[in-house]
C-alpha positions in Angstrom: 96.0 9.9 42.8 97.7 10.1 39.6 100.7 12.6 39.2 99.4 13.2 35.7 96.4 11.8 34.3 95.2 11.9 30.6 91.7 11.0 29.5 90.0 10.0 26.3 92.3 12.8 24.2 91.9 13.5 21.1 93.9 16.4 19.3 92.6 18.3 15.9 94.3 20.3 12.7 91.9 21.3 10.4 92.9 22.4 7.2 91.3 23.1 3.9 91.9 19.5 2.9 89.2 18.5 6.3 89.9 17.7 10.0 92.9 15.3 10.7 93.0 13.7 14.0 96.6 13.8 14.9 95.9 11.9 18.5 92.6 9.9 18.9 90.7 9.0 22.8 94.3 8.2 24.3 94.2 7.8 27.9 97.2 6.8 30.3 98.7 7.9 33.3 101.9 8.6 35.1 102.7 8.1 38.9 105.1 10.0 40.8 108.9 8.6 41.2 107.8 6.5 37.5 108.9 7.0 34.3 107.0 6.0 31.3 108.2 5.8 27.6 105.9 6.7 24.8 107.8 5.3 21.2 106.1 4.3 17.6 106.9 6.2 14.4 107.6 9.5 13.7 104.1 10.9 13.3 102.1 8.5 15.6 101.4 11.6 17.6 103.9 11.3 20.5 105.6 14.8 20.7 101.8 16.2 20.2 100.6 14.7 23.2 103.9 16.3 25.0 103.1 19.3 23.8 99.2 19.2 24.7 99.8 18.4 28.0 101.8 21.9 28.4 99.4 23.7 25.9 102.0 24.3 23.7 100.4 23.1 20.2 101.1 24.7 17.1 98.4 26.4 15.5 96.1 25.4 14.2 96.0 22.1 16.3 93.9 22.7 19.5 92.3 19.8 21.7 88.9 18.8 20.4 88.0 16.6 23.3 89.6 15.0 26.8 90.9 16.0 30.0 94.6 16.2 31.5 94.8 16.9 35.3 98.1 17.3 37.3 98.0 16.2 40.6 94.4 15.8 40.5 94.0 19.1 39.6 92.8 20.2 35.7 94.6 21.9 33.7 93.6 21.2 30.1 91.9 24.8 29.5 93.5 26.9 31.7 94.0 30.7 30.5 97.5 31.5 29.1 98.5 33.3 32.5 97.1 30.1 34.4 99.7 27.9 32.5 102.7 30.1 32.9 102.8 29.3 36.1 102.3 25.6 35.9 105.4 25.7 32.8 108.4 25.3 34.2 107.7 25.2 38.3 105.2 22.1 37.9 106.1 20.7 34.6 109.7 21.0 32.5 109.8 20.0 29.2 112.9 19.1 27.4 112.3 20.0 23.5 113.7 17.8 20.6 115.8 20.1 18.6 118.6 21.4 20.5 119.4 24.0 17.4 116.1 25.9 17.8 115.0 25.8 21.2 118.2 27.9 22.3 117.8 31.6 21.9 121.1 32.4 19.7 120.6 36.3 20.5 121.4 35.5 24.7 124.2 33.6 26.3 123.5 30.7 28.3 124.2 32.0 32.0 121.2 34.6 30.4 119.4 31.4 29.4 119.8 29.5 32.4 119.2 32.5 34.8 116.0 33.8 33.4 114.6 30.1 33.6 115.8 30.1 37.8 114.4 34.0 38.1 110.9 33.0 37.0 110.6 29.6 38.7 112.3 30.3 42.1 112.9 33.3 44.7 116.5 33.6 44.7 119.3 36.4 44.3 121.2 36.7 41.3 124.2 34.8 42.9 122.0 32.4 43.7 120.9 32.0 40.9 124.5 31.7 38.9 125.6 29.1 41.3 122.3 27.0 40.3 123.3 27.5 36.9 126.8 26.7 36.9 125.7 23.2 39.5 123.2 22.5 36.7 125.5 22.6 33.7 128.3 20.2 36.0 125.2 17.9 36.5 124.3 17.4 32.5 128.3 16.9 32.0 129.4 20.4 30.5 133.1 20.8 30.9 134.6 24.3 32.0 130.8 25.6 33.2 132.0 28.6 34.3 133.5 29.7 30.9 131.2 27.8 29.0 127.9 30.0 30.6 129.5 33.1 28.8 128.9 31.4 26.0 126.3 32.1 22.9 124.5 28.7 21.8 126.4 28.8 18.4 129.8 28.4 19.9 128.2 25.0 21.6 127.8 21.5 19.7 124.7 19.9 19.2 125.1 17.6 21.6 126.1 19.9 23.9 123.2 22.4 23.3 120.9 18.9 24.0 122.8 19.5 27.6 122.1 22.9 27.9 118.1 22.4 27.2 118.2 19.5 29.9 119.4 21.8 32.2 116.9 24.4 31.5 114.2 22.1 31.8 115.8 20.8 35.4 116.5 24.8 36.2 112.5 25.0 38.1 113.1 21.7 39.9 109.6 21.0 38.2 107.5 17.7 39.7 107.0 16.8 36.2 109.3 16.3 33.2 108.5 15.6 29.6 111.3 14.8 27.6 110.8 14.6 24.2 113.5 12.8 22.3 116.2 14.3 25.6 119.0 12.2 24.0 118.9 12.5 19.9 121.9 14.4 19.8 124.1 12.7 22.7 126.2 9.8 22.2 126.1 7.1 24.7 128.5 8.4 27.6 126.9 11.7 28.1 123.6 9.9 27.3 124.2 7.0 30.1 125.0 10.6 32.7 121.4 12.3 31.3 119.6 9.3 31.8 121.3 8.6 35.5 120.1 12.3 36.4 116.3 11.9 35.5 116.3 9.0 36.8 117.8 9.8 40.4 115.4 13.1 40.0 112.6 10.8 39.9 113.7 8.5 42.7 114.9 11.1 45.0 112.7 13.9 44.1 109.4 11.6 43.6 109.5 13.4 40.2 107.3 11.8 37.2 108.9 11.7 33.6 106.8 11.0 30.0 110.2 10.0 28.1 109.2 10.4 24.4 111.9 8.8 22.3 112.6 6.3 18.9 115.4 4.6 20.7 114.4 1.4 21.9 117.8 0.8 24.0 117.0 3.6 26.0 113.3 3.0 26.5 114.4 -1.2 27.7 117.0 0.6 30.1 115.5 3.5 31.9 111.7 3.3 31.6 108.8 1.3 34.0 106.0 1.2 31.9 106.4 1.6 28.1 103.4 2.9 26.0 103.0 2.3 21.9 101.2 4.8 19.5 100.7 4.0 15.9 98.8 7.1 14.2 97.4 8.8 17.1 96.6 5.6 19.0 97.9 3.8 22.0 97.9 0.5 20.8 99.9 -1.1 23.5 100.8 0.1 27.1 102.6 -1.8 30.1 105.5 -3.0 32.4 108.4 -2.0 30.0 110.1 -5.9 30.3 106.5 -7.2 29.1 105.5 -5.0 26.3 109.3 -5.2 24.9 110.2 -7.9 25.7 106.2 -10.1 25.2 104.6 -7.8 22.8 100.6 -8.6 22.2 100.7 -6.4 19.6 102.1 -7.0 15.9 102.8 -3.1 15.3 105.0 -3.2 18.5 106.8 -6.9 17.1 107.7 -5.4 14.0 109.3 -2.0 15.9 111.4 -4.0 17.8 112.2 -6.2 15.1 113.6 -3.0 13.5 116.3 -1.7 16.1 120.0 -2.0 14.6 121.4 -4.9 15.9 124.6 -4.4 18.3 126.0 -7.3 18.6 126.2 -8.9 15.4 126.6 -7.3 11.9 123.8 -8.0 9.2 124.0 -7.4 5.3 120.5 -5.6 5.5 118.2 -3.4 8.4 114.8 -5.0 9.1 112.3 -3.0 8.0 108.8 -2.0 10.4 106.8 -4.2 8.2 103.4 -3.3 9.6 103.3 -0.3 8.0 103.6 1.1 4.4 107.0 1.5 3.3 108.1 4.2 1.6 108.5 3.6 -2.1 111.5 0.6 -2.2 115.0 2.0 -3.9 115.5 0.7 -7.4 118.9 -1.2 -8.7 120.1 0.9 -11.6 122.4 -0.1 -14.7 125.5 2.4 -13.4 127.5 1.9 -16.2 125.1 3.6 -18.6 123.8 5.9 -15.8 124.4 9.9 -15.2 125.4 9.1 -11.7 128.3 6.8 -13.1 130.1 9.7 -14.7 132.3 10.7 -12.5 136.0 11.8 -13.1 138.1 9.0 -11.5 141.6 9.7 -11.9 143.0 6.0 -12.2 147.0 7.4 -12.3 146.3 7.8 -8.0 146.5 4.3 -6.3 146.8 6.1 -2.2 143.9 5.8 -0.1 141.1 8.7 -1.4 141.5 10.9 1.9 144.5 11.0 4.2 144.1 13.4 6.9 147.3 14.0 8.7 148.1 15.5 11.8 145.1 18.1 11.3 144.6 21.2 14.4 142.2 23.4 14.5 141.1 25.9 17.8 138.3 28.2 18.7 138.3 31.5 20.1 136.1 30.9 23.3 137.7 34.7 24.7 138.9 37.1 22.6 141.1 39.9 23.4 143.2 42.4 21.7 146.5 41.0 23.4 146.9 37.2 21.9 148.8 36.5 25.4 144.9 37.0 26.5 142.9 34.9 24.4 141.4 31.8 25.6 140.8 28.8 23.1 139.2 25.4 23.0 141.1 22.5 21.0 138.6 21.0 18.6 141.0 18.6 16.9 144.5 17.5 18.2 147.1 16.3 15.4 143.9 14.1 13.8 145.1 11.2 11.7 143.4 8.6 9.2 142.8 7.6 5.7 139.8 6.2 3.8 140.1 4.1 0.9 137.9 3.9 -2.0 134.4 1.9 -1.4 134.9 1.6 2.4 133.3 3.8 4.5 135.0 5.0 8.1 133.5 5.3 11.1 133.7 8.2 13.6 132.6 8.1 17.2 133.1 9.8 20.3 131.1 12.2 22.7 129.5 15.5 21.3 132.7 18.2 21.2 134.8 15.6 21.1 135.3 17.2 17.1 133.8 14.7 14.8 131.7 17.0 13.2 135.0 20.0 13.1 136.6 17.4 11.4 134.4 16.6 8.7 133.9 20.2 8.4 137.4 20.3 7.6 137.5 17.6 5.3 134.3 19.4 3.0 136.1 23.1 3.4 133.8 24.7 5.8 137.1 24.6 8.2 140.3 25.7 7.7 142.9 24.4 10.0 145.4 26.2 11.9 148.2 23.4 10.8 148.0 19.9 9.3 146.6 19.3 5.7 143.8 17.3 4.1 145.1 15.4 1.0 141.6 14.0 -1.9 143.1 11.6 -4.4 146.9 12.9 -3.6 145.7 16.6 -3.6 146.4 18.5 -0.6 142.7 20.6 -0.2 144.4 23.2 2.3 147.4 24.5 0.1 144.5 25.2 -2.9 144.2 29.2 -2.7 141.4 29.9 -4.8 137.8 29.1 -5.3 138.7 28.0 -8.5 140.9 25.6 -8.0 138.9 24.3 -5.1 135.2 23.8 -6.9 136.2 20.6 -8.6 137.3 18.7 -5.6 134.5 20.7 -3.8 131.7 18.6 -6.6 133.7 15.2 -5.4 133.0 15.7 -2.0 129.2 16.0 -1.0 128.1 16.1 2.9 124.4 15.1 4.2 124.0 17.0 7.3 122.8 16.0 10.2 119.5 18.0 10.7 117.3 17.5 7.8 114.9 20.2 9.5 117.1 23.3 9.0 119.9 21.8 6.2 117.2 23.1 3.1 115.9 26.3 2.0 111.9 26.4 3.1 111.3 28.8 0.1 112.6 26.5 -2.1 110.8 23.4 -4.0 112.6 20.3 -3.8 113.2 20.4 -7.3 115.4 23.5 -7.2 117.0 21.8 -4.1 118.0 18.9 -5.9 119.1 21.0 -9.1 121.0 23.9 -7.2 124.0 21.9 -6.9 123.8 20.6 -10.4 123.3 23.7 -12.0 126.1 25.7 -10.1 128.7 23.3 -11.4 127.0 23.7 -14.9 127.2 19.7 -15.2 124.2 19.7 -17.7 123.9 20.6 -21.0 120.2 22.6 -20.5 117.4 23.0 -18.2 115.8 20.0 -19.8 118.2 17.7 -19.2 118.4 19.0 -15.8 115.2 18.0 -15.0 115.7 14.4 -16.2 118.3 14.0 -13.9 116.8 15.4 -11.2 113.8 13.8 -11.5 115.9 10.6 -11.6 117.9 11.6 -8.7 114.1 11.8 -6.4 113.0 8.6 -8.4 116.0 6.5 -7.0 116.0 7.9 -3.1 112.8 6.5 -3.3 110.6 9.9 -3.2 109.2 9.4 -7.0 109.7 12.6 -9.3 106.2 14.2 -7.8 108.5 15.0 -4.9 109.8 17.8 -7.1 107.0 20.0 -7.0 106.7 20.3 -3.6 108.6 22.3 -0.6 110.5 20.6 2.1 107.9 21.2 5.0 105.5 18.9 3.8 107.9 15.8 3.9 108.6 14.4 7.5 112.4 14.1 8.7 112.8 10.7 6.8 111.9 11.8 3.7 113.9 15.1 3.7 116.9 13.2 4.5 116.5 11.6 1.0 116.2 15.0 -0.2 119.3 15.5 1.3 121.1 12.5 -0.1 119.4 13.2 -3.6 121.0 16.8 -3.5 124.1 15.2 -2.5 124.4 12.9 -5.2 123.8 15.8 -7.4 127.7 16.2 -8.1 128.2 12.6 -8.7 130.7 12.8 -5.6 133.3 10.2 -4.9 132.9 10.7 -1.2 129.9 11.1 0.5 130.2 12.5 4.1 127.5 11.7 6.5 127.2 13.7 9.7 124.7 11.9 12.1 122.6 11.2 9.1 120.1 9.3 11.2 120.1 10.9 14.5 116.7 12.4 14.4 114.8 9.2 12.8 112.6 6.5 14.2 113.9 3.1 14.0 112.1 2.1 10.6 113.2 5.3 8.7 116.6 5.0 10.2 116.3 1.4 8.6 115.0 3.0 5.3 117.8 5.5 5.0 120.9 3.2 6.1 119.7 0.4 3.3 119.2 3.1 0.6 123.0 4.5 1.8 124.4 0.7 1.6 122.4 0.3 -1.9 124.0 3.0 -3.3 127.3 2.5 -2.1 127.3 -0.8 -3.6 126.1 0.7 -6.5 128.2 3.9 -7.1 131.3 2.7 -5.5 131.2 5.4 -3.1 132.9 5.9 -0.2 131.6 7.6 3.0 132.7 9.3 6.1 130.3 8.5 8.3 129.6 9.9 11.6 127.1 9.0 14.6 127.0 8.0 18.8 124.8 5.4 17.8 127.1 2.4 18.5 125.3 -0.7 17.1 124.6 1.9 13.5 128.6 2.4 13.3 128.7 -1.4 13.7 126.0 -2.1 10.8 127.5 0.3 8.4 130.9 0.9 8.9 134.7 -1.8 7.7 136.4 0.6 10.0 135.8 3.3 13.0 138.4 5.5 15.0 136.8 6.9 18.2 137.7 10.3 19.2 137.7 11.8 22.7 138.2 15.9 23.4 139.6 16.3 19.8 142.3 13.5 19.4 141.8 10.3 17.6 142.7 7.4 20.5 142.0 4.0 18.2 141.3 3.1 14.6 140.2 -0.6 14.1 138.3 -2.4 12.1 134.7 -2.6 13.0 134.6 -6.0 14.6 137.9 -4.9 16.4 136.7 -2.3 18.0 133.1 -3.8 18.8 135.2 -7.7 19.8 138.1 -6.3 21.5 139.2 -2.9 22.0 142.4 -1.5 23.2 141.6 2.0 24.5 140.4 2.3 27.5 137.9 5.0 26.4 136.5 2.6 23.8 136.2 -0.2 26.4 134.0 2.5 28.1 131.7 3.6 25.2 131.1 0.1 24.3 130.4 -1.2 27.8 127.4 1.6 27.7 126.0 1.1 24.6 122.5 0.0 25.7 121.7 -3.9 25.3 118.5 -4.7 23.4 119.4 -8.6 22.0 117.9 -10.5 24.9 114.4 -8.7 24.4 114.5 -9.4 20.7 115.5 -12.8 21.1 112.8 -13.0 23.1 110.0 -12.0 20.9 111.8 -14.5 18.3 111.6 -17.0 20.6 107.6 -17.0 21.2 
């Protein structure tokens, strides 16, 4: 008998435009103590599967037809108050977006404890110590400050720990994790990965690992299943299917993931399917986006950041002698120069993301300075003299989900930026540009008319880069642009990035835990560990031969994926 067992499912959303089928008569099973993936693009139907299994669907999705059964028991129709009871003791479920599925109103002891109340029978120290051993097992420093803490005052990656935990909190018999490790860079992901899969060896626990990332899926998985569009077009032993693929859909995925060990001009692209609409090569020199103030008197590097510190407040008090704080950078140091774009790395916290917040002027530091084209950003006083270099310095953030205004149509996204630095003329030629500006992400001007739900994550990260480009900035900062794509739009949005670069003579900061990206896009990379800066070296450097031992580590864990794709080439 099956631990879970799904048959002939198919999963509705009507809507005034007829029925779609999101997920169409997919059947599969999972076994106790195995752990099967479940990877294709973003919209083949894999986190609504997850989330029909738990009865969790968004209105006004509901399951039209099939059966799921947990240990041979059904539970596809139970009443509300039946599946309360199955959430959380019998099945945890690890949700993609770390920055939503927290409760920002509760601290995380709260969190943590209230998960523990309602799945076990202990006391309330009981149930503290379980908290604090589960937030040492998914690799959260200082647990016992840290469970005071509200989610805001957490990083991303670090939130993806907290929700981990959470889903662990029940000791459940079945976990679905749906994208567990978007947000974690490969140390922390490597410990997350370890601790599922000792639960499922030790604990005969089952897993349904829903992720894009193919490394992971090769490393950790025993059976590997396929959806394109709400099918399962492939399912089997994990080295077969990856690394023998009978399928073309799943030949061109793989074909798709960044390579790690070598660096190529240009991602492979899922050629199966569609692609969205291909970026077009413009004439810069006569173009809106190539008039930019350069100021040709400056020959420095662009940015030179030096010897930058900035702290939190993790306890406040009214005697400074008893504050506690948390170091998010250390004395930071590094320049970029103009057309290369720099590489950071490290685990979440380690303060990649507090430094480029710095860098745009979300931050202020507590002592160091932050010096565009000679100009030291952190001596300017007023808004005034800040909003030019502010229009030179545009940052695509790293959740496309939550980084634009839902009541807002894309046009007005695009144009907000444009408009507040009054860099048109009138509202006519504002629309040419912007129209342009959709036109060349590869989103067509139609885009405009529309809001940002209706796009999926790929395409409102062109959104974001449009809006970016709005300013006609000379530095574009990218933080974890591609974190929370599929492998083909990840490929989509790094060639349009590299097109435009080549294009615009831009330079980026550019940010990710996705070792063989950094590799593919980056001349140079510094790798930063608990908010200090321990190496910078040129890309192949660092990748070839690096000197610190913490880079030695995060290289030696970046998942290996060459020998399966050499494989495929091969037959």
């Amino acid at each position: 008998m099956s631990l879970l067992e799904v048959k002939n499912l198919r999963i509705e959303y009507p809507s005034r435009h007829g029925v779609f089928a999101a997920v169409k008569s997919l059947s599969f099973s999972i076994e106790r103590g195995e752990i099967v993936g479940v990877v294709g693009e973003s919209g083949a139907g894999k986190s609504t599967v997850g989330n029909a299994v738990i009865d969790l669907l968004s209105p006004p999705g509901h399951v039209a037809d099939g059966e799921v059964f947990l240990d041979g028991k059904k539970i596809s129709g139970l009443s509300n108050e039946e599946m309360r009871q199955v959430r959380g003791s019998k099945i945890g479920f690890i949700f993609q977006d770390p920055m939503t599925s927290l409760n920002p109103l509760f601290t995380v002891e709260h969190q943590l404890k209230e998960t523990i109340h309602a799945n076990m029978k202990v006391s309330d120290s009981e149930a503290y110590e379980r908290a604090l051993s589960l937030m040492n097992q998914v690799g959260i420093p200082q647990p016992e400050n840290r469970l005071k803490q509200y989610p805001h005052q957490f990083s991303g990656g670090m939130r993806q720990r907290v929700v981990i935990a959470i889903a662990l909190a029940g000791e459940p018999d079945l976990i679905i994790a749906d994208e567990p490790t978007t947000a974690l860079d490969v140390s922390i992901q490597d410990q997350i990965l370890n601790l599922i899969r000792e639960l499922c060896i030790e604990h005969n626990v089952g897993c349904m690992l829903v992720t894009h990332d193919m490394g992971v899926v090769s490393n950790v998985t025993d059976r590997v299943a396929v959806m394109y569009r709400g099918e399962l077009v492939e399912i089997g032993p994990t080295k077969k299917v990856l690394g023998h693929p009978d399928h073309p859909y799943t030949r061109s995925l793989i074909s798709a993931v960044p390579r790690s060990d070598i660096k190529l001009e240009r991602f492979p692209l899922v050629s199966y399917i569609e692609e969205a609409q291909e970026h077009q090569a413009i004439d810069i020199k006569n173009h809106w986006l190539g008039q930019r103030e350069v100021h040709r008197d400056y020959t420095g590097p662009l940015l030179n950041v030096e010897n930058v510190n900035l702290r939190f407040v993790t306890k406040d008090s009214l005697f400074e002698s008893r504050r506690e704080y948390i170091q998010a950078s250390n004395n930071v140091s590094f320049e970029i120069y103009e057309g290369e774009t720099f590489g950071l790395v490290g685990e979440s916290g380690s303060g990649k993301s507090t430094i480029a917040r710095v860098i745009a002027g979300l931050y202020q530091p507590n002592s160091g300075s932050v010096h565009f084209e000679g100009i030291d950003l952190t001596a300017l006083k007023s808004e005034k003299e800040r909003r030019p270099l502010r229009r030179a310095m545009q940052m695509v953030f790293q959740n496309p989900y939550t980084s634009m205004n839902p009541r807002m149509k894309v046009f007005d996204i695009v144009a907000e930026p444009i408009r507040f630095h009054s860099l048109t003329k009138n509202e006519a030629e504002t629309r040419s540009v912007v129209d342009d500006l959709l036109e060349h992400v590869g989103l067509g001007k139609a885009a405009g008319l529309k809001y940002p739900h209706e796009f999926s994550g790929g395409q409102r990260q062109r959104i974001s880069i449009a809006r970016a480009l709005a300013t006609r900035p000379r530095l574009l900062i990218c933080d974890e642009p591609t974190s929370a794509l599929d492998v083909s739009v990840q490929a989509q949005i790094l060639n349009l990035l590299k097109d435009l670069q080549s294009e615009l003579g831009l330079t980026m900061l550019f940010i990710s835990h996705d070792l063989p990206v950094i590799r593919q896009v980056c001349d140079r990379v510094g790798v930063m560990k608990m908010g200090t800066l321990l190496e910078t070296a040129s890309t192949e450097q660092l990748f070839t031969n690096p000197q610190h031992e913490y880079s030695q580590h995060l290289i030696s864990l970046m998942p290996e994926f060459t020998g399966l794709r050499e494989s495929i080439k091969a037959s």
